[in-house]
N, C-alpha and C positions, 0 to 999 in steps of 0.2 A: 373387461375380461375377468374370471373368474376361477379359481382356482381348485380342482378335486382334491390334490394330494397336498401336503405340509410340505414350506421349504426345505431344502435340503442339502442349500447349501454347504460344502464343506469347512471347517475349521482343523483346530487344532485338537479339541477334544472328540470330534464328531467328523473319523476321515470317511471320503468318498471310494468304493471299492472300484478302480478305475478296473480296465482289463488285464492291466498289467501290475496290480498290486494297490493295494492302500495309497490313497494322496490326502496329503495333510495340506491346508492353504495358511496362510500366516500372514494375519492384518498388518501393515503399518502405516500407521496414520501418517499422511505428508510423504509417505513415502521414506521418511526418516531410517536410516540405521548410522548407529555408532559404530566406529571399527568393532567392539570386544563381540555386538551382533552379529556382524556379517562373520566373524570368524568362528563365530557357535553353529550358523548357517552352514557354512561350510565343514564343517568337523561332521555336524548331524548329515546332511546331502552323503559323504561319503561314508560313516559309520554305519547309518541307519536308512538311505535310503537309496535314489540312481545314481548318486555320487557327480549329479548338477540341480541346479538351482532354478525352476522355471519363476520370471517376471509375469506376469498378469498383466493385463491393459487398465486396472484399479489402481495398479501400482504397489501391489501385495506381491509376493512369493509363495511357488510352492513348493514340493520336497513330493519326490510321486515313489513307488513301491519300497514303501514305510515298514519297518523291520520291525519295530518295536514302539508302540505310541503313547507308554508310558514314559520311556526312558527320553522320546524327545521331548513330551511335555514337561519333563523337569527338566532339561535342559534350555530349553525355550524358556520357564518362567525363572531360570537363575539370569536372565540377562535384562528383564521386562519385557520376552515377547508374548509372553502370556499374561497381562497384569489382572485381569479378569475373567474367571472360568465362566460365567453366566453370559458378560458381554460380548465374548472374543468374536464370535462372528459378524456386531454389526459397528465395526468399528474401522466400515470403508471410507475414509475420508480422502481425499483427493486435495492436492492445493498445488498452484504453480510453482514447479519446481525453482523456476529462477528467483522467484522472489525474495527481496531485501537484499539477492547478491548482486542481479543483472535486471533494471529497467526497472517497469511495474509501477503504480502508483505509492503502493504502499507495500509493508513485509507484513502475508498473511500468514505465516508459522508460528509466528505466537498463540494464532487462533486457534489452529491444530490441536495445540495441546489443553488447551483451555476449552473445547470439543467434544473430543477424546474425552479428556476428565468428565467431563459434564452429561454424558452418556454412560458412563460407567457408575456413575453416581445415583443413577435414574433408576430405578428397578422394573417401572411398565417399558423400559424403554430396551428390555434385555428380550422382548417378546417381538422385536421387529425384524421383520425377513431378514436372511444374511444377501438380501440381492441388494435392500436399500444404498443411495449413493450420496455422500456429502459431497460438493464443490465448495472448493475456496478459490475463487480466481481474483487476484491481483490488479486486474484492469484491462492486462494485456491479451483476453480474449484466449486462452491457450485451454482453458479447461473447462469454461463455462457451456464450450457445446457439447458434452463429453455423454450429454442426456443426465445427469444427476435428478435425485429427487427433489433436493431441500439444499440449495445451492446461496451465494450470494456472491457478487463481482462488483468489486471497486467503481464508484464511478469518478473519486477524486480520494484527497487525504485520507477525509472523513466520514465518508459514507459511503452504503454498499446497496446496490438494489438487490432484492430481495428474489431468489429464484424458486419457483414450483414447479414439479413434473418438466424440466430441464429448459421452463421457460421462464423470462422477464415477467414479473409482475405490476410493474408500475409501482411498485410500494420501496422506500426509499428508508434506510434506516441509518444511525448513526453509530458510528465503528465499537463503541460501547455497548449498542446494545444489537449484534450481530449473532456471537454465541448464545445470548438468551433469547432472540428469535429463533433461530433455526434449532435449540432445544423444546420450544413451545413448537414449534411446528412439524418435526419430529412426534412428541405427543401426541400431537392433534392427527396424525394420521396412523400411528398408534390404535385410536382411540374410533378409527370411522372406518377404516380399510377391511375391516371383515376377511376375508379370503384374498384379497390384493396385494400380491410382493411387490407392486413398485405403484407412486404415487399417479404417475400418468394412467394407470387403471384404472383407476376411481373416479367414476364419474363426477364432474364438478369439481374435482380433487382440488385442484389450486385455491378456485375461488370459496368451495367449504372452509377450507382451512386458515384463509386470509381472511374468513368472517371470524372465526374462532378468537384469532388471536386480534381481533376488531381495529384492523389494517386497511388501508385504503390507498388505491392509487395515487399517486401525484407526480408522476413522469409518465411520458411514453415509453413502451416496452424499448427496452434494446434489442436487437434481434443477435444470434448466435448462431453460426454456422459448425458443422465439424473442421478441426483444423491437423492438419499433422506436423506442427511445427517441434519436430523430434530435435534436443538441444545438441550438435555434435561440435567436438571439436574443442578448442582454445578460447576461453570466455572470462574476459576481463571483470572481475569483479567491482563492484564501486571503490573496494578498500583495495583496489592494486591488487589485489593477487587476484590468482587462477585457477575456474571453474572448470572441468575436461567435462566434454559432454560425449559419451561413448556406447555405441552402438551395440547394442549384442543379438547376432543373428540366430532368428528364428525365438529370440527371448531364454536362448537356452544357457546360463553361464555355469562352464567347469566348477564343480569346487575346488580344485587347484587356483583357478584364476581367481576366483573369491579370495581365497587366501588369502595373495597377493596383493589385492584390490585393499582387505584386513590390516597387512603388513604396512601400506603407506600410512596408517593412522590417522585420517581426515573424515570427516563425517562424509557420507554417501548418500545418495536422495534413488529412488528407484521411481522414474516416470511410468504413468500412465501410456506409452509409446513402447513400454518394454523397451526400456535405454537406460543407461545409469548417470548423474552426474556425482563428480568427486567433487569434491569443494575445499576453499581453503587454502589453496595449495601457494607455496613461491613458484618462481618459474624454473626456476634448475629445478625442483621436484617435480612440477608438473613435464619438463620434459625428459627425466628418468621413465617418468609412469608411461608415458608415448612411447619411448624407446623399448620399454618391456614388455607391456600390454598387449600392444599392436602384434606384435608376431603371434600373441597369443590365442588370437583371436578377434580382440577386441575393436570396433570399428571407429575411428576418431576423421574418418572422410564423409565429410558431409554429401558428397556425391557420389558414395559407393552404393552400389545395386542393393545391395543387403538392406538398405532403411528403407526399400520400398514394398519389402516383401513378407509376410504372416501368414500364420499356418494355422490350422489348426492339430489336436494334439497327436490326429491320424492312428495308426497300428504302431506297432503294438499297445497304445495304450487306450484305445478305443475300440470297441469290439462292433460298434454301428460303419468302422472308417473301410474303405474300399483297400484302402494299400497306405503304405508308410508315405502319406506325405509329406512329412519333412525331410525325404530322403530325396525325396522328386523337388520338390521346392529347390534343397540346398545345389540339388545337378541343375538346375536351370538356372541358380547365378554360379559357381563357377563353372561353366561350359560358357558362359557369355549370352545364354536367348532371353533374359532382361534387360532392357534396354533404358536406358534415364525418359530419355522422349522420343516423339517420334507419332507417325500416323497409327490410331491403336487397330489393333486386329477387330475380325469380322467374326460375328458370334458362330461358333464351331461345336460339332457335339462329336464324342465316340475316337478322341485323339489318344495314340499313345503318349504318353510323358516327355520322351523324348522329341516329340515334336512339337510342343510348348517352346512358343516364341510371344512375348510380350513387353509391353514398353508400360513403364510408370505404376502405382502404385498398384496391389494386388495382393489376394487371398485365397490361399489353397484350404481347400477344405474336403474333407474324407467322406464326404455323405451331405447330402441335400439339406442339414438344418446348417450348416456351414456356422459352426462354433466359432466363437471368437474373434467375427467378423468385426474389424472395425468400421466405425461410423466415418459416414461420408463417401464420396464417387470414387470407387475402385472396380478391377475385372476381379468377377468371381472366374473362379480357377476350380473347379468342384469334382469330386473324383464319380464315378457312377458305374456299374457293372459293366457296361461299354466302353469302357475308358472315360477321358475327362470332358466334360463341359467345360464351354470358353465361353463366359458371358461377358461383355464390355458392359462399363456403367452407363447408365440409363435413368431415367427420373425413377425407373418404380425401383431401384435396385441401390439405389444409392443415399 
């Protein structure tokens, strides 16, 4: 595939004119925020923009109808969310949130930032799509199917096999020398991808670029599914304390509740599932934060309706969407027609909203390119001038 127009994807200095105002997208590699972040987050969200916070399935934030975009870029680079005006856009890096606290073979956050740097440092490397996707997965399989371009997943202590165009390579490297392959390989497709935002475009793409960097198999591929192992809940750390893994519906969090979130002072990780975990915590603070959170929104049930359901950004802030789907979404779980499991429904076209009954994982989407679909077997839910399309998963859909 090939491409007529330049990326365009959003950043901080470069917003997307949505419908309903300016959106500003804002990297964070790992997913990382320090409390003084999330509270700049949240001051910006309600000074200068809808006065919430959307999560990304990258595990980035955005800030949508942006009031002033100077005023949040200096506020953004007084905290390090801006640490590079040239790089900011291609600085998606992805890594499993639990690692070093909960399971994993090893703690890949160290990588993160030794990544990060390592791309910011690179000047060809400030010219790659803002769509490109790093993985760093752990072992635990949680991120490695996530479709990443230039990925790599633990396979023990010390070594990580080597990912391209979101597949195993059979090439095998040592935890040493990780960050400087997937910066060589980064380059390398840099350097061959012509008009191609993402490395599985490129014809050959993998195996060009594992000649490049004169790499050679020597394992069998690992295979990688999609997985939606979204972290909820009470999660024991290796060092005794406690991890909260919390849900935020439809990805949309208050800036109020940011605040709050600010106010415990524990570092925050923002998944790829659009879910947050808090980290660090004793257990009297972790269940303050339950006690307070919860009402506020925030989802810490792991078998609440809400973790099964995604939307995309629908009306008002989409001008291609049929109707406010996340207002239809939010009435089909609490009205109760999401169901955990169950026999799935039968594919249906030209439904009102109100009659949307479905069981298990699913995505609402305001128009036929159905944005923000996550990967792997879910019912598309798709809005249409007839009302909605009910499609259950199926091999071609999932």
């Amino acid at each position: 595939m090939t491409r007529s127009a330049p990326d365009s994807c959003p950043g901080i200095l470069r917003l997307h004119e949505a419908a309903d105002g300016p959106l500003a997208r804002i990297r964070l590699p790992g997913g990382r925020l320090r409390p003084d972040q999330v509270q700049v987050l949240a001051e910006a969200a309600r000074d200068l923009g809808s006065d919430a916070i959307e999560l990304t399935s990258r595990g980035n934030v955005q800030l949508r109808r942006v009031t002033d975009a100077e005023a949040l870029a200096e506020r953004l680079r007084a905290v390090d969310l801006l640490p590079s005006p040239t790089h900011e856009r291609v600085r998606n890096i992805v890594a499993s949130p639990l690692s070093g606290r909960v399971g994993g073979w090893t703690d890949v956050h160290p990588l993160v930032g030794a990544l990060d740097a390592g791309l910011r440092a690179a000047p060809a490397l400030a010219g790659l799509p803002g769509r490109v996707l790093f993985t760093l997965d752990d072992g635990r399989g949680d991120v490695s199917g996530l479709g990443g371009d230039i990925g790599v997943h633990a396979v023990d202590a010390d070594e990580y096999a080597l990912l391209l165009g979101g597949r195993d390579t059979g090439i095998r490297v040592p935890a040493a020398d990780a960050v400087p392959t997937m910066l060589a390989a980064a380059d390398g497709f840099q350097e061959l991808r012509g008009d191609h935002w993402r490395l599985h475009e490129l014809a050959d793409g993998p195996a060009r670029i594992a000649a490049r960097l004169g790499l050679t198999a020597t394992a069998d591929p690992l295979e990688f599914g999609a997985r939606h192992d979204v972290p909820i809940g009470w999660l024991t750390q290796s060092d005794d304390r406690v991890a909260l893994g919390a849900g935020v519906p439809l990805g949309g969090l208050p800036a109020r509740t940011a605040e709050f979130l600010a106010a415990v002072d524990r570092p925050l990780l923002v998944t790829p599932w659009r879910s947050l975990v808090l980290t660090d915590l004793d257990e009297w603070a972790a269940e303050q934060v339950v006690r307070v959170l919860a009402p506020m929104g925030l989802i810490f049930d792991a078998a609440s309706p809400w973790l099964l359901v995604t939307a995309c950004a629908g009306r008002p802030g989409c001008a291609k969407s049929h109707t406010d789907i996340r207002a239809d979404a939010a009435d089909a779980v609490a009205s109760g027609r999401v169901g955990l499991d169950g026999p799935l429904p039968s594919a249906r076209t030209g439904i009102p909203a109100s009659d949307i009954r479905t069981v298990g994982r699913q995505h609402w989407s305001g128009c036929s390119r159905r944005c923000g679909r996550p990967r792997g077997p879910l019912t598309d839910i798709v809005a249409a001038a007839d009302g909605y399309h009910l499609i259950p998963p199926d091999s071609e859909n999932s």
